[in-house]
Steps between C-alpha positions, in 0.01 A plus 500: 500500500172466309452200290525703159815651601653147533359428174680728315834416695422151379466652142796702497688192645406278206541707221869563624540100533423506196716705353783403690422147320497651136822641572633195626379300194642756272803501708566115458460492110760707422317733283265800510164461377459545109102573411388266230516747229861625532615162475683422154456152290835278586584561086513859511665493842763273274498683217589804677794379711627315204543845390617662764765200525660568150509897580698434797768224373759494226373433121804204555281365807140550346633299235603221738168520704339495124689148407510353841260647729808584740746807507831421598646797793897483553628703787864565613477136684228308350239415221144482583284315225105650562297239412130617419220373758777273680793537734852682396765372510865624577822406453808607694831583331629187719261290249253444821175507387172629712091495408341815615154600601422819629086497611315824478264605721209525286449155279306596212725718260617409123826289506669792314436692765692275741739442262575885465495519851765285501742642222396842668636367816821345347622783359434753746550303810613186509640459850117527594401330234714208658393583862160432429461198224508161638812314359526117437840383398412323162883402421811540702868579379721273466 
């Protein structure tokens, strides 16, 4: 094998290294690559999911998130208070009470966001919703 042969082996090897590792870096964040430009300021990114948020829930619950920055969720079995930017928290019919935080894969989003993700969640599944949050008994029944 001539010596410019195994130079362009040697090549080929590195730039795949190398893209194996920019996968693998992409990989671990959690998120695909956004170029500089396409990202959006943190208060439009707000603005916009505040928005969104008061499309999507009752005038009754807007209201509430208005006044309180929470929106109260009542299911069959429980009440959920969503709490804006911290953990929910849920409360059985039994009068247990639970804090829940559910973690998203990808860490920089608008708390509305999370918090629609959340009501979203609720209401359409909450059996998974429940699977997935980790639960810390706040208060038990007595």
């Amino acid at each position: 094998m001539a010596i410019y042969e195994v130079l362009i082996l040697l090549a080929a090897l590195l730039s795949l290294v190398y893209l194996i590792a920019a996968i693998l870096s992409s990989w671990r964040s959690g998120r695909e690559h956004e170029p500089e430009e396409e990202r959006v300021p943190i208060e439009v990114a707000r603005e916009r999911a505040r928005q969104l948020l008061k499309r999507i829930v009752t005038p009754e619950e807007w209201r509430e998130f208005e006044a309180r920055q929470r929106i109260t969720v009542r299911t069959a079995e429980r009440t959920y208070e969503l709490h804006l930017g911290t953990a929910t928290s849920m409360r059985e019919a039994s009068g247990e009470t639970y804090s829940l935080c559910v973690i998203f894969r990808r860490q920089i989003y608008p708390p509305e966001d999370k918090m629609l993700a959340e009501y979203l969640m609720i209401r359409h599944d909450e059996r998974r919703y429940l699977r997935i949050a980790n639960k810390v008994m706040l208060l038990r029944s007595s």
